[in-house]
C-alpha positions in Angstrom: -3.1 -16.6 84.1 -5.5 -17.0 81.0 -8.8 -16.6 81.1 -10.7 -19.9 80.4 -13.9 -20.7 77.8 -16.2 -22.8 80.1 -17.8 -24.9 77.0 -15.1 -27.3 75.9 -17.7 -28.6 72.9 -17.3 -25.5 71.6 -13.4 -25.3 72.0 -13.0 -28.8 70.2 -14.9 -27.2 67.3 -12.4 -24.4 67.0 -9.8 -26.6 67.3 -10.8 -29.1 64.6 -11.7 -26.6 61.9 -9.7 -24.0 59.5 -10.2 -21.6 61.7 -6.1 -22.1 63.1 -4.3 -20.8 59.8 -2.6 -17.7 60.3 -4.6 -14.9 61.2 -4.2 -11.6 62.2 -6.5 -10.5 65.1 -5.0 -7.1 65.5 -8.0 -5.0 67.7 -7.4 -1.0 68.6 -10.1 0.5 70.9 -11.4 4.1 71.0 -9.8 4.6 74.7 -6.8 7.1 74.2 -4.2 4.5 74.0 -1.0 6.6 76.0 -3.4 7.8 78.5 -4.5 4.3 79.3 -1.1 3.0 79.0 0.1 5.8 81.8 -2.4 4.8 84.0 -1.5 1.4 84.0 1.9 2.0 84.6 0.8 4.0 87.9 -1.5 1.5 89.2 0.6 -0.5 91.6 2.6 0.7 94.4 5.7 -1.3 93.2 6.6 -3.8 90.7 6.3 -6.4 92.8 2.3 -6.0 93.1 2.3 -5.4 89.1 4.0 -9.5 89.5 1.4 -10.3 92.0 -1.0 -9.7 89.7 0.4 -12.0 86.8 0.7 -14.5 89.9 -3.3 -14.1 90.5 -3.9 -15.0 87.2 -1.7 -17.8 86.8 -3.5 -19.1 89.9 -7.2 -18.4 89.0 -6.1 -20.7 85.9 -4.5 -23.3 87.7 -6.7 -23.6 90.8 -9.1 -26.5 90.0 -10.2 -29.6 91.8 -8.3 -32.8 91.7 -6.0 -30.2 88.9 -2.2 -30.3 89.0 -1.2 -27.2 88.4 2.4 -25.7 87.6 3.4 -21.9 87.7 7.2 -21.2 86.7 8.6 -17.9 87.1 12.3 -17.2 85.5 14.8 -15.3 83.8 15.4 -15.8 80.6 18.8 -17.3 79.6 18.8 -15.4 76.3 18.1 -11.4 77.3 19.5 -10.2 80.2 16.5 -8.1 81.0 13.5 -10.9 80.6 11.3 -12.3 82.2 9.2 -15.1 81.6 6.3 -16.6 84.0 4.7 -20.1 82.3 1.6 -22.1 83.6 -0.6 -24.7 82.4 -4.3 -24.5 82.6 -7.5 -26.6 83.5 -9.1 -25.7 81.0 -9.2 -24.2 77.4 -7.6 -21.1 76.7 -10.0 -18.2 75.4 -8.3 -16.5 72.2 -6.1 -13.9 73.1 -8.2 -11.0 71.3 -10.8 -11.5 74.3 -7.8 -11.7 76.7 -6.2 -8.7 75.3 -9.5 -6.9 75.2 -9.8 -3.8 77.6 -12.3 -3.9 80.5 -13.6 -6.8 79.9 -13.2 -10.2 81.8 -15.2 -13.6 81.7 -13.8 -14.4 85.6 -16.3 -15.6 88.3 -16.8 -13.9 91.1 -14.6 -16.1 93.1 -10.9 -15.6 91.2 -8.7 -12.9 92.3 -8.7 -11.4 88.4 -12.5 -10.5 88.0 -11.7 -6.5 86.1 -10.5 -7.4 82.7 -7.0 -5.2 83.4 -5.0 -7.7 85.3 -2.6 -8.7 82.4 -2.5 -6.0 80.1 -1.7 -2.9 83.1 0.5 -5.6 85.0 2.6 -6.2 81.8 2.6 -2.5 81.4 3.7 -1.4 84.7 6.8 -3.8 84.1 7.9 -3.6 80.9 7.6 -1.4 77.7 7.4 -3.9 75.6 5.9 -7.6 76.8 4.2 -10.8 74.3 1.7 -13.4 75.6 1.8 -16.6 73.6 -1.1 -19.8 74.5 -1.3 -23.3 73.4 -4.1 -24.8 72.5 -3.3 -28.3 71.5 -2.1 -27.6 68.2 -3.3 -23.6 68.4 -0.6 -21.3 68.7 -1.7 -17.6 69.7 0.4 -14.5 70.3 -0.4 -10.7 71.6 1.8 -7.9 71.6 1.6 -5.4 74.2 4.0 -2.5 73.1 4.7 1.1 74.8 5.3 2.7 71.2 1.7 1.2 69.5 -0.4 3.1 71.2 -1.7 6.4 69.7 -4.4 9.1 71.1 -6.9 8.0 68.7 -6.4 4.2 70.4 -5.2 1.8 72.5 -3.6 -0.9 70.2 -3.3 -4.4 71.9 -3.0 -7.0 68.3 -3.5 -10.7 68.7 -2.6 -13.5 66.0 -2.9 -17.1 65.9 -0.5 -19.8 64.1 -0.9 -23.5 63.8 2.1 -25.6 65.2 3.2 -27.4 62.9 3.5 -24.4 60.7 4.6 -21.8 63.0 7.7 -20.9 61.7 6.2 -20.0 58.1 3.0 -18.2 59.8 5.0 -16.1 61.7 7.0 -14.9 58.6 4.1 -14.1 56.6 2.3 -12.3 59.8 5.7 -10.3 60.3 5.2 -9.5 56.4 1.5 -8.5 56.2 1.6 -6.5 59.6 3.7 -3.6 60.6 2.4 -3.3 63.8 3.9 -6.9 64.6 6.7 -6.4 62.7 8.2 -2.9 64.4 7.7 -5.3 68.3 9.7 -8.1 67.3 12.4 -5.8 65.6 12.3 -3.9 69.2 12.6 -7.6 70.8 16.3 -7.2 69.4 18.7 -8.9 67.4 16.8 -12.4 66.2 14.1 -11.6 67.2 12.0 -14.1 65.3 14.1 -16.9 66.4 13.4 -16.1 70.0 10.1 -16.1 69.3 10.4 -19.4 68.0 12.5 -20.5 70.6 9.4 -19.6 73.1 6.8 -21.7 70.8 9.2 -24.9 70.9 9.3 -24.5 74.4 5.8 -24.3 74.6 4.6 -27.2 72.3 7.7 -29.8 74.3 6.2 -29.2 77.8 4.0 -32.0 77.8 0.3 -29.8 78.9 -2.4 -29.2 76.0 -3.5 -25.9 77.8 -0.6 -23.6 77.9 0.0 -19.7 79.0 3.6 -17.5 78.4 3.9 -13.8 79.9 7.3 -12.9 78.5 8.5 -9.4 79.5 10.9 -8.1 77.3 12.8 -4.6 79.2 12.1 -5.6 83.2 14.1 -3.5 85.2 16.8 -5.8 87.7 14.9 -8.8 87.3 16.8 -10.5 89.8 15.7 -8.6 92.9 12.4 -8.8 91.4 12.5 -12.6 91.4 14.1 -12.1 94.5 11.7 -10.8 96.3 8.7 -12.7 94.8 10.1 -15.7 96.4 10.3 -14.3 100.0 7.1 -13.0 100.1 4.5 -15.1 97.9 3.8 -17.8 101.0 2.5 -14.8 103.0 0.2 -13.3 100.0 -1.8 -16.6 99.8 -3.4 -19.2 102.3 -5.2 -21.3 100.3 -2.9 -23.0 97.6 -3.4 -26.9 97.7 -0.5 -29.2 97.5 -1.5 -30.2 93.8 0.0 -26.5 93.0 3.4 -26.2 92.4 5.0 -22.4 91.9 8.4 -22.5 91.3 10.7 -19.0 91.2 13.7 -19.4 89.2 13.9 -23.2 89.6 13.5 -22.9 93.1 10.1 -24.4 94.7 7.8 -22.2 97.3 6.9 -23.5 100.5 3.4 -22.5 101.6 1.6 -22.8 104.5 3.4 -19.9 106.1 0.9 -19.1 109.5 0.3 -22.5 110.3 4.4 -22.5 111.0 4.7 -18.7 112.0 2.1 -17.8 114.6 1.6 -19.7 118.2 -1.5 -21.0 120.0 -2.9 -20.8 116.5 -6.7 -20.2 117.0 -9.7 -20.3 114.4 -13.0 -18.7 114.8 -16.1 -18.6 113.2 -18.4 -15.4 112.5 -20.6 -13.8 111.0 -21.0 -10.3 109.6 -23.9 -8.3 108.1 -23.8 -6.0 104.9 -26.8 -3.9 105.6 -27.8 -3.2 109.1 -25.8 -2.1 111.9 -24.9 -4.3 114.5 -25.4 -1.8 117.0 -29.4 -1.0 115.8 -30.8 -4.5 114.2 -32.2 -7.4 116.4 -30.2 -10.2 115.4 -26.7 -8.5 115.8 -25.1 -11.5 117.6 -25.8 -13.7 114.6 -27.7 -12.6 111.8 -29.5 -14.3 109.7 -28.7 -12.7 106.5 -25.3 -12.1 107.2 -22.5 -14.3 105.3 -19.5 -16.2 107.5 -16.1 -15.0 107.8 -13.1 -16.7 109.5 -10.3 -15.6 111.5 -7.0 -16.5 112.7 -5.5 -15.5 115.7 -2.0 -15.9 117.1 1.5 -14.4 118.8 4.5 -14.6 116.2 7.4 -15.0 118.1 9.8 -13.5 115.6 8.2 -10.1 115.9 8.9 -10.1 119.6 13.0 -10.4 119.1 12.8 -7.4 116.7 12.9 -3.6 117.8 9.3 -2.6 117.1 6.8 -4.0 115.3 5.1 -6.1 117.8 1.8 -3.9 117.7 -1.5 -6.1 116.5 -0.8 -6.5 112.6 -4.5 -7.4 110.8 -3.6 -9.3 107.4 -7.6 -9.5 105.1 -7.5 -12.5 102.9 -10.1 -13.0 100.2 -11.3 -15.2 96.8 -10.8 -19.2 96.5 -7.1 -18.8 96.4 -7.0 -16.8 99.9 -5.1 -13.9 98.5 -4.2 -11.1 100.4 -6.0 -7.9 100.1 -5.2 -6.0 102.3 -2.1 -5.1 105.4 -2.0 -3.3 108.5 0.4 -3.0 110.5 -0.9 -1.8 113.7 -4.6 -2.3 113.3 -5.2 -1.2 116.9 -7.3 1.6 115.8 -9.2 0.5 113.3 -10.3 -2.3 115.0 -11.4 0.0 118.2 -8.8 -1.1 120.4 -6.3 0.4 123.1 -3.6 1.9 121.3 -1.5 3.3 124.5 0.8 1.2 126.4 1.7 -2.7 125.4 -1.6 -3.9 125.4 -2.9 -6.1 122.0 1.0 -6.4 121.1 3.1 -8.8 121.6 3.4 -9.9 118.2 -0.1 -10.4 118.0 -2.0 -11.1 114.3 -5.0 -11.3 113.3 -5.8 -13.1 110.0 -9.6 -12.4 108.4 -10.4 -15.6 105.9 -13.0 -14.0 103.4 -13.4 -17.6 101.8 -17.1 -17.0 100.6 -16.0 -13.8 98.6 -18.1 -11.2 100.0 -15.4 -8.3 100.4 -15.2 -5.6 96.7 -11.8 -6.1 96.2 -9.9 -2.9 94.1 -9.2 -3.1 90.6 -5.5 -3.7 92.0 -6.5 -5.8 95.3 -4.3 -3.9 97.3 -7.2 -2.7 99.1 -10.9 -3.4 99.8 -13.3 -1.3 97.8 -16.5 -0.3 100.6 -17.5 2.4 98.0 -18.7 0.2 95.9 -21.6 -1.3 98.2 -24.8 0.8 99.1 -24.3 -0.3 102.6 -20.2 0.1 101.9 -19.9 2.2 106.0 -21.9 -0.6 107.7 -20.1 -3.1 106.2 -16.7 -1.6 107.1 -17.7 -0.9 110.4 -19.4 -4.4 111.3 -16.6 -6.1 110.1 -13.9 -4.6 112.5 -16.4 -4.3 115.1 -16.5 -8.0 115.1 -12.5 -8.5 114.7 -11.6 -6.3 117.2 -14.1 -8.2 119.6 -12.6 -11.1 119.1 -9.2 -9.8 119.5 -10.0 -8.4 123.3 -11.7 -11.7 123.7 -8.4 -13.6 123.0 -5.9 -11.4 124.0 -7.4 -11.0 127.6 -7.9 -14.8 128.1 -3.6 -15.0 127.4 -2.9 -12.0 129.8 -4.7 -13.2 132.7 -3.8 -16.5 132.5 -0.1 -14.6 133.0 -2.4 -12.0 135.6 -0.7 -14.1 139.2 3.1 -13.1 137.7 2.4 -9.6 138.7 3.3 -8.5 135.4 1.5 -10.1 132.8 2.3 -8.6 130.0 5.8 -8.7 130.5 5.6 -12.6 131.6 3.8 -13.6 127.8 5.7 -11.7 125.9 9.3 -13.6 127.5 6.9 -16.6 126.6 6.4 -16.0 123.2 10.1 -14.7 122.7 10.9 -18.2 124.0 9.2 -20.3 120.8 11.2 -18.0 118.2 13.7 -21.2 117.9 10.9 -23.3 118.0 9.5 -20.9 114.9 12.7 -21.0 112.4 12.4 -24.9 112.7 9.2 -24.7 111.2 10.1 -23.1 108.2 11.8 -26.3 107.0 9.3 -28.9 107.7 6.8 -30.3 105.6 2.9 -30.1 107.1 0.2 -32.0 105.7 -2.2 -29.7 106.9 -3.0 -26.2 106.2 -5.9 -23.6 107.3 -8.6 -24.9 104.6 -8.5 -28.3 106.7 -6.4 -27.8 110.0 -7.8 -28.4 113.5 -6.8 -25.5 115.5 -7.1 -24.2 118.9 -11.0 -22.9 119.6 -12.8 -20.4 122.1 -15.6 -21.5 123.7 -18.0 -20.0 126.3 -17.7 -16.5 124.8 -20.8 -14.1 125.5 -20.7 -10.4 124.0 -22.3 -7.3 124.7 -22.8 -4.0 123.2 -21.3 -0.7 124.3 -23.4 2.4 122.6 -22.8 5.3 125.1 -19.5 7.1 123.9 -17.8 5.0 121.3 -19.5 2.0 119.6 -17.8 -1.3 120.4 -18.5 -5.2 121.6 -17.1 -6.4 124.0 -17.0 -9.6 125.9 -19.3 -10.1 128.9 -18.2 -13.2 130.8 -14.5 -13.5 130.4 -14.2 -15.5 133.6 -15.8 -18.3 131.9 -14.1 -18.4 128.4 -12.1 -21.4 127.5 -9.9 -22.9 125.2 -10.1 -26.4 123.1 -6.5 -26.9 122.1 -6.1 -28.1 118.4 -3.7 -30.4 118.0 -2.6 -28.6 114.4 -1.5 -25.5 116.4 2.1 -26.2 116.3 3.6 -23.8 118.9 1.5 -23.7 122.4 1.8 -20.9 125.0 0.1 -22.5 127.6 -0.4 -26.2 128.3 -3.9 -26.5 129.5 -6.4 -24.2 130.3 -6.4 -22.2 133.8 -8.7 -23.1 136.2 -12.8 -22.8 135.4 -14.9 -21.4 138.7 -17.5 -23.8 139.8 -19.7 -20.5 139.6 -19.9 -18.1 136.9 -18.7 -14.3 137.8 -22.0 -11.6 138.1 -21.6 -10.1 134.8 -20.7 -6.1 134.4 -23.3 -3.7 135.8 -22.3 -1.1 132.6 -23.4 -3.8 129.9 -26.3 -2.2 128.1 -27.3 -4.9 126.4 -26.1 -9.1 126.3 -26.3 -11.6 124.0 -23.7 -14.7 124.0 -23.0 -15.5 120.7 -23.6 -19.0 119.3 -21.2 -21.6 117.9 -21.4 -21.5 114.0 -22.8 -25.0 112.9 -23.0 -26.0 109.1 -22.7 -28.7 107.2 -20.2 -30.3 105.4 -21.5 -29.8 101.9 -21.6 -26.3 102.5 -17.8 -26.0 103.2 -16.2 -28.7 101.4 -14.5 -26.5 98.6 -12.8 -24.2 101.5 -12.3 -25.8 104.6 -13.3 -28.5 107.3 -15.6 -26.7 110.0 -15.8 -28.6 112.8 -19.1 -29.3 114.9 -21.0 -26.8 117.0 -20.8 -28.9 120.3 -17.8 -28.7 122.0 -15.3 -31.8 123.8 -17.5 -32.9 127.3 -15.0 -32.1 129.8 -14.1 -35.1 132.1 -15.3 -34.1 135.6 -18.9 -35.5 137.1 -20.2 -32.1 136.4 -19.8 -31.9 132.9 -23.8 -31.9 131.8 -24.6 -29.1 134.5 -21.5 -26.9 133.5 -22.2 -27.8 129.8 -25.6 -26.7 130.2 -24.8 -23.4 132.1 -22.4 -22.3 130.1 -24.1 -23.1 126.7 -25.4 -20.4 124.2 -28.4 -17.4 125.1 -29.5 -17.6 122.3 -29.7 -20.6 120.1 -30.2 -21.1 116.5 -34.3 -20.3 116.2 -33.6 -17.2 118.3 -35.5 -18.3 121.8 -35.1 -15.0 123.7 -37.7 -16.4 126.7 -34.9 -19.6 127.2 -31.7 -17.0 126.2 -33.5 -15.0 129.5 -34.8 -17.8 131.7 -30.7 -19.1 131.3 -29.2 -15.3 132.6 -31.8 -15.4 135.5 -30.5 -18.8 136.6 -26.7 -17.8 136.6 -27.2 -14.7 138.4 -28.9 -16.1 141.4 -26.1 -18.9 141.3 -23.4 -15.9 141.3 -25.4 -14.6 144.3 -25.2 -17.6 146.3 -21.5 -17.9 145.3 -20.9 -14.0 147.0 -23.1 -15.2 150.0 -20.9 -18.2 150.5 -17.4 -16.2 150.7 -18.8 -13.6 152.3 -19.2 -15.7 154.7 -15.9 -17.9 154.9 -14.4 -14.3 155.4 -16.4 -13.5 158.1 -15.2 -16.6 159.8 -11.5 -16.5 159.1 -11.7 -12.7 160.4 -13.0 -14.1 163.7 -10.4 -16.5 164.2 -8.1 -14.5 163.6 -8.1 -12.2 167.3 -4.8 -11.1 167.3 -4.1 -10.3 163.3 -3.4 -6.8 164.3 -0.8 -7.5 166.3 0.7 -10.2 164.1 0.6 -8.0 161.5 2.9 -5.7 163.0 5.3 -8.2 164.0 5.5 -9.4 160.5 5.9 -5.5 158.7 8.9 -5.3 161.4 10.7 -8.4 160.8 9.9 -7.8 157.1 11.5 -4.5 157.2 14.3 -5.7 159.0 15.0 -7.7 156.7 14.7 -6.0 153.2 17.7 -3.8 155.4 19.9 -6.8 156.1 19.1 -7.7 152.1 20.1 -3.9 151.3 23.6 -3.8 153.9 24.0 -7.6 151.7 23.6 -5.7 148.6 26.1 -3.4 149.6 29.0 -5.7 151.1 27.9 -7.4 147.8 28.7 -4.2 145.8 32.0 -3.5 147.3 33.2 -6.7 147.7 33.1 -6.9 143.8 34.8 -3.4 143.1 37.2 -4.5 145.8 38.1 -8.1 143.8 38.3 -5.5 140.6 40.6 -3.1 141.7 43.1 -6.0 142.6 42.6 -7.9 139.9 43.5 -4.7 138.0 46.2 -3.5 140.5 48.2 -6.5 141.2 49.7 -7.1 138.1 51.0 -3.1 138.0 52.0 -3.5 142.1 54.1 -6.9 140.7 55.9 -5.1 137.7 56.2 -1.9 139.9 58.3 -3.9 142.4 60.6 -6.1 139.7 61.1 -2.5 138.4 62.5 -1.4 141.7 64.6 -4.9 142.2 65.9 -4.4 139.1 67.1 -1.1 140.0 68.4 -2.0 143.1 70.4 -4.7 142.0 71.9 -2.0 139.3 73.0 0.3 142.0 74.1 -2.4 143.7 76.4 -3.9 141.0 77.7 -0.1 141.0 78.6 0.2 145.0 80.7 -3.2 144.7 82.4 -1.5 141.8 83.2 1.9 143.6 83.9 -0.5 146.6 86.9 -2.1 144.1 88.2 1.3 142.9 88.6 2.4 146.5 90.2 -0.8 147.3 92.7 0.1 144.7 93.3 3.6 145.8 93.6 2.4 149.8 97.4 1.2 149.5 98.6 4.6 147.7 96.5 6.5 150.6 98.8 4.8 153.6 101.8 4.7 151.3 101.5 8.7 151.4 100.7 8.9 155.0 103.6 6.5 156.1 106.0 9.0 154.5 104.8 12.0 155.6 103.8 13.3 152.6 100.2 14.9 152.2 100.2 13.5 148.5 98.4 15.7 146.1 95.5 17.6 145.6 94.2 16.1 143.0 94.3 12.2 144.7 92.6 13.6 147.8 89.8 15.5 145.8 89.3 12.5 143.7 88.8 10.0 147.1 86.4 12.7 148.6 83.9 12.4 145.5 84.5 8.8 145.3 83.6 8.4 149.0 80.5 10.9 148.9 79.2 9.3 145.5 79.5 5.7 147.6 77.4 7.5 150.6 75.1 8.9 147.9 74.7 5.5 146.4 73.7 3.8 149.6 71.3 5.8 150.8 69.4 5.9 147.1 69.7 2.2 148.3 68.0 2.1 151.2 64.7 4.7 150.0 64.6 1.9 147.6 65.0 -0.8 149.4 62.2 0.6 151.7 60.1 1.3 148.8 60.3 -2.1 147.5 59.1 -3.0 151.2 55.8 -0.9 151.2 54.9 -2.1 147.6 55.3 -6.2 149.0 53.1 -5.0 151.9 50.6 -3.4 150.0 50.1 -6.6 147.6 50.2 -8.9 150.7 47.4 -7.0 152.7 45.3 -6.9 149.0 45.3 -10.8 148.9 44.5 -11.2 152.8 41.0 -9.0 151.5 40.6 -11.3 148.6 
């Protein structure tokens, strides 16, 4: 995070002379100090790229060969609102009135924080009030960086240094002799010193002799800050070594985050130029003065299980630490692709390695900065030129490998989905190797040519010939082993204006030791007897002292072989044709039988069809046909029980009836009246019987002929 002085002679000096007694380092520069501090405070798009920025320079300070480095981020136990991000250093730590000090840095090109504003607008963007305290050995230094200090006649940013063994007295008599000091710890809060303090002694007991401390005083929900810095930091960087630790609120960050994310992982090499256009200049393919860029390609599964999304996301990486720079989330035209239909999706992402720091990165590095260059439109529009060539090379090898399914698109996207399992393992497994020394998967055979009559583009021109060496650091494979290679190369497009294949990039090791491990030019011999011929043909145009004469002699050669390759089946049709007399004829028999049969398949369909709604409708009408008919039983055995007991009262009522006849008496009215309801109620009551008894007989046949269809 600090910025570092590169002559330690000079820092031992400092360090062993009188120079560490208290002093008050207080600076104010002629910039209107609340109109700088406003800008600051709109510089990022959220607080999470002020942190990223606090990040980049804890990194820049850290990132050393053969340096352990160790970047904590946390809230403070003490303030509920604090938050404190501490790293050691490789190096010395330059005072803090040169950190402090507006637009001016001593960074190299190669660290992410090169604009001398990284700290001081980050700090303001996330807090109103924020202190930076170094270690030195036994050099103490604190800055101040306070909303209410600054004034329109300047921007006040003071710095003072202590010694540690008497930092407790120094800072009294700096809060005594400065006001400026005084008023920002007595906004820190109630013991204010102390905590101060506190921050010293935990400075002076971690066991490093080059210390940093960003403490931000007022941070607005610090825990969804912190919260989100830990989900998304192993995206924003690719090339943080193992000897780097970065912890987030105790909890430990686990990089490497394509190498587990993205299948058939695949690096290439290229080269781009700053100045002239790679549709005008001569050496377009390859250019001699251009500088070398790397890119990764892959499909990430979990972007295919998610509603949208899947579109081809372009992520630019850039500096020593591989920072990000720069997001898109459908790059499809900016890179000069298809953007209709499903094509270049699929989860595919492309990821642009600008290891040798050639891209003008913002003041913020949330963006790339082409205005900046002389040649800033030729250098934007060779560099996606380039990606989006190698995009259509890779994503056209994958779909017609699929091409036999009938629907390849659909087919390798199912087989991507398929690895998203595969994918969340990952994320909990420790890899040894990352993308500065990985061996992933390579293309090979790849010949471009140049489209200038509408739209300005590069294109492959031999795609039946590309091939793939599988790495065996690409974790998650799509396809096992390449398809097929024909024993003759395909006639190459009429339309290509002009063709050039484009070389393997060779360098040596020297050259890329601090980034990555670039593996030789020449390629794996493949096993079969024709490995030197097929080598040879399908070796580069062009090679590296630019031999046009051979590069044409080589085309000449592989289009009279394609011609004798069309001769040859051109022929071996001709002959099939002719033994074939009666195709015609079978040809008809086999549309009718086929016919007949998608009909037989669409009556089966339908049998099918009702069959099921049939095995529904009982499944859902037996149970009501069963309780229907224990209803009606039920009923039934209710009139019944009534019958027997009108049969009972009648039986009572008999003897009276022939006791009054036997005498000759007519008995009265009221007896008679009373046996004629009782008799017509009984009649009544039977035949209610018998509709229900016949009821309950359709009902049993109904459910009896529904079982015979099941």
């Amino acid at each position: 995070m600090s910025e570092v002085i590169d002559n330690g002679e000079k820092a031992d000096e400092i360090l062993s002379s009188d120079f560490v007694r208290p002093t008050i380092r207080g600076k104010t520069s002629l910039v209107n100090g609340v109109g700088l501090w406003n800008s600051w405070t709109r510089n990022f798009r959220s607080p999470f790229s002020a942190m990223m920025d606090l990040v980049d320079n804890s990194i820049d300070a850290t990132l050393l060969d053969s340096f352990d480095g160790i970047i904590d981020c946390y809230r403070s136990s003490e303030h509920q609102n604090e938050v404190c991000m501490r790293n050691n250093c490789a190096r010395q730590i330059a005072d803090l009135d040169q950190v402090l000090e507006v637009f001016k840095s001593t960074k190299t090109e190669s660290m992410v924080g090169e604009n001398g504003v990284g700290v001081k607008q980050a700090c303001a963007a996330l807090s109103d009030l924020s202190f930076i305290l170094s270690k030195n050995r036994s050099k103490l230094g604190i800055g101040v960086l306070n909303r209410d200090l600054q004034k329109p006649e300047g921007c006040c940013l003071p710095s003072y240094v202590l010694h540690a063994e008497t930092m407790a007295d120094d800072l009294d008599t700096l809060i005594l002799q400065n006001d400026d000091l005084a008023q920002s710890i007595q906004k820190y809060g109630e013991n204010g010193p102390r905590k101060i303090l506190k921050h010293f002694e935990d400075l002076i007991a971690w066991p490093h002799p080059f210390t940093f401390l960003v403490v931000l005083a007022t941070v607005d929900d610090p825990k969804s800050l912190l919260d989100e810095l830990r989900l998304k930091v192993p995206k924003y960087y690719i090339h943080i070594p193992q000897s780097l630790r970065i912890s987030v609120d105790g909890e430990y960050i686990k990089f490497q985050y394509w190498e587990r994310r993205l299948a058939d992982l695949t690096e290439i090499q290229t080269r781009i130029d700053k100045v002239n256009s790679v549709f005008t200049s001569t050496d377009w393919n390859w250019p001699d003065k251009g500088y070398d860029l790397r890119l990764f390609v892959g499909f990430d599964p979990m972007r295919t299980i998610t509603k949208g999304g899947s579109q081809l996301s372009m992520y630019i990486y850039s500096r020593k630490s591989g920072r990000l720079v720069r997001k898109e989330e459908d790059a499809r035209s900016t890179l000069k692709l298809s953007v209709s239909g499903t094509r270049y999706a699929q989860g595919m992402t492309i990821i642009v390695d600008d290891y040798q720091n050639q891209l003008q990165l913002t003041p913020t590095k949330q963006d790339i900065a082409f205005a900046q260059e002389p040649y800033g439109d030729v250098h934007r529009e060779n560099l996606f030129t380039w990606i989006g060539a190698w995009c259509d090379v890779y994503y056209t090898y994958y779909e017609a490998h699929f091409a036999s399914s009938g629907e390849a698109k659909g087919m390798l996207n199912r087989e991507i989905q398929a690895l998203h399992k595969r994918c969340m393992r990952l994320t909990h497994e420790h890899l040894k190797h990352s993308l500065m020394n990985g061996e992933f998967n390579e293309l090979t055979n790849v010949g471009f040519a140049k489209y200038t009559r509408s739209n300005r583009y590069v294109r492959c021109s031999n795609r039946p010939i590309v091939h793939v060496e599988f790495g065996k650091h690409t974790l998650m494979k799509i396809i096992k082993k390449n398809k097929k290679l024909p024993s003759k190369p395909t006639k190459a497009p009429k339309a290509i204006k002009e063709e050039v294949t484009r070389p393997k990039k060779t360098a040596s090791k020297s050259a890329s030791k601090a980034v990555s491990k670039k593996r030789p030019a020449t390629s794996a011999a493949p096993k079969s007897s024709e490995s030197e011929s097929k080598k040879k043909r399908n070796s580069s145009s062009v090679d590296g002292n630019g031999n046009v004469e051979q590069a044409l002699q080589k085309k000449e050669d592989e289009i009279r072989e394609r011609d004798f390759r069309i001769t040859t089946l051109k022929k071996q049709i001709e002959i099939l044709r002719s033994s074939n007399g009666g195709r015609k004829d079978s040809e008809d028999g086999f549309t009718k039988a086929q016919t007949t049969n998608t009909t037989l398949k669409k009556q089966l369909s339908v049998l099918i069809s009702e069959n099921k709604k049939l095995k529904w409708t009982v499944a859902r009408t037996a149970p009501l046909q069963n309780e229907e008919t224990d209803a009606l039983k039920g009923k039934v055995e209710t009139l019944e029980n009534k019958v027997e007991t009108l049969k009972k009262r009648l039986q009572k009522k008999q003897p009276e009836i022939v006791a009054d006849g036997g005498n000759g008496s007519v008995g009265d009215n009221g007896s008679r009246q009373n046996n004629e309801t009782l008799l017509a109620e009984l009649k009544k009551k039977e035949n209610i019987i018998q509709i229900l008894r016949e009821e309950n007989e359709n009902l049993l046949k109904s459910n009896s002929d529904l079982k015979k269809l099941l």
